[in-house]
C-alpha angles and dihedrals in degrees: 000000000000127000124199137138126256099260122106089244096067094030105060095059093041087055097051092051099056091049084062099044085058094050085060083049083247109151125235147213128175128208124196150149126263095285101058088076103092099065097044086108093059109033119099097237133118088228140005110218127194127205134167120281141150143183131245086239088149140065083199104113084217091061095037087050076053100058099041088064090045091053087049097051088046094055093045087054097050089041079057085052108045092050083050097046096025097204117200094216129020109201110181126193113212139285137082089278094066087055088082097054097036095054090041086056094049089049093055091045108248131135121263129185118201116218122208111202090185139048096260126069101246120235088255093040099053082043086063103026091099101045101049137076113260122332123224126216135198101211134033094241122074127168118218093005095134157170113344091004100076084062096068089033112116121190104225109141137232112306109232116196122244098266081067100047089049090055084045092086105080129085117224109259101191118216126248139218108300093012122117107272110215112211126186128201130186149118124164125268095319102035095042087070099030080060094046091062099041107031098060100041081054099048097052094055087065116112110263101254091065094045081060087056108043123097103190132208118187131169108224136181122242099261098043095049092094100034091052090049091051100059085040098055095044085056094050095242118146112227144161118212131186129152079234127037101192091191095051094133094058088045098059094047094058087046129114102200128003127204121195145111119293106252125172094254098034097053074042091060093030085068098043092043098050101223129148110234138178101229110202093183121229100268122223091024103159097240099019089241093153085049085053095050104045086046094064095042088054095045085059086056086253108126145359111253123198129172120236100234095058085045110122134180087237095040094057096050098054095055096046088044085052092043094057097041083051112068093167093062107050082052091051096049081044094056095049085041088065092039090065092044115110101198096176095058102120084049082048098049088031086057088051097043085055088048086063092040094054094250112107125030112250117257103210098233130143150180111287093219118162137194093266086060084084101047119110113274115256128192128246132208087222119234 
């Protein structure tokens, strides 16, 4: 059974996962809060399951009181569940909404892995860590991931679902002077309109010569897509713009630069991918774990980070102006993107879920994590 919350973020790997449970003619179900609905058509699971969960959203004692009961009826719902469905292994991804089925799990008895898609150990996570089986990273690097709990820590990346692996193929083939320049531009609900407001004023500002070679994709939301194409379109810059790009994957992998937030599975499929990227992290996150992702990925040569807050019309413009005037290295940051792709995550996550099952033999192997996994994040330049 697999446990994740109904954001992308959870969801991908868990999704991945489960593709490659199937292929091991594993069954699986899949729990998850009120907003995983949504994707229990598409998800390759026998059956979606739904159970109560919340979020600690709130520092008001009488919302926090809140979510606590919803947590325990959520947990008395998924210890009902487990004694009905009688899973061999619980894996959970992340968020407040996995710590009902987890604890109902531990309280049953069965065996849960915790999987961590970024380079910081998440509030529920770290509420769970020292209760569960074994817990499974995607980088090598965790911070406070601690103690005993680097014992049970295995290294197994972030699982990226098959649309990606099928545009994995492809080496980057960077474009030259006078050649068409494909920029991509997304980054969820948030992103998608910070973006909106910073990408375009930037791109204009370019010389001439490099708005006649870019061929921009931008995820937009629905009330910015006019305004967006507008300012495109008086500045003589092709785009396509849509609020969902359904061949995003595709589409990452025949772009030249990406710019978007640094997300857990898009720094996952960046790396996979190959593909060179500008990562402006998600500000105010609780526990800077976009900071922390982008960080790592910068510190390979794989990307440019820059935080949002030094981001400037004129900033921006420079580096993307310099980027495309600078082939090598684009190739260069391509080539330590893919360095830092683990293709073979979901393999990796599906061995240790057999492990826990009793059929395979564990490997004994665990998470290389290092003192420096717990050091403040800093910020590179990239290559």
């Amino acid at each position: 059974m697999l446990a994740a919350g109904g954001t992308a973020g959870h969801l991908f790997p868990a999704f991945a996962l489960a593709q490659e449970l199937g292929r091991r003619g594993i069954s699986v179900d899949l729990v998850t809060d009120m907003r995983g609905d949504r994707y229990g058509a598409g998800f390759p699971a026998r059956t979606v399951y739904q159970v109560p969960a919340a979020t600690f959203a709130s520092r008001s004692p009488v919302a926090a009181a809140r979510t606590v009961f919803t947590l325990g009826r959520g947990t008395l719902s998924a210890h009902g569940l487990m004694g009905r469905v009688k899973p061999a292994t619980v894996v959970g991804f992340g968020g407040y909404p996995t710590i009902p089925p987890l604890t109902a799990a531990r309280l049953r008895g069965i065996p849960t892995i915790l999987h961590e898609q970024n380079a910081v150990l998440g509030r529920a996570n770290r509420l769970l860590s020292k209760g569960v089986s074994a817990i499974a990273t995607s980088f090598a690097k965790v911070r406070l991931l601690e103690g005993a709990l680097r014992d049970k820590a295995r290294l197994t990346g972030n699982p990226v679902r098959d649309a990606v692996l099928q545009s994995a193929g492809r080496l980057y083939a960077a474009s030259r002077d006078g050649e068409p320049f494909r920029l991509l531009v997304f980054g969820g609900s948030q992103g998608a309109r910070f973006f909106s407001d910073a990408v375009p004023p930037a791109l204009v500002r370019l010389p001439d010569a490099l708005k006649r070679r870019l061929h921009v994709t931008q995820q937009c939301r629905e009330e910015d897509l006019e305004r967006v194409q507008d300012r495109y379109e008086d500045h003589g810059i092709t785009a396509d713009l849509a609020t969902f790009f359904k061949d995003l994957p595709e589409r990452m992998a025949s772009s030249h630069l990406v710019i978007g937030r640094a997300g857990a599975s898009s720094v996952a499929e960046l790396a996979v991918l190959g593909v060179p990227s500008v990562l402006v992290p998600l500000p105010h996150a609780l526990d800077n774990d976009q900071l922390q992702n982008a960080t790592q990925l910068a510190e390979a040569g794989a990307c440019w980070a820059v935080e949002q807050r030094t981001l400037t019309e004129t900033g921006l413009a420079e580096l993307v102006a310099r980027l495309m005037s600078s082939p090598e290295d684009l190739e260069m940051a391509a080539a330590a993107a893919r360095s830092q792709g683990r293709a073979d995550a979901a393999a990796r996550l599906a061995d240790l879920v057999e492990e826990l099952m009793g059929l395979r033999v564990p490997s004994g192997v665990r998470n290389p994590a290092s003192e420096r996994a717990n050091e403040p994040a800093r910020l590179s330049g990239g290559p």
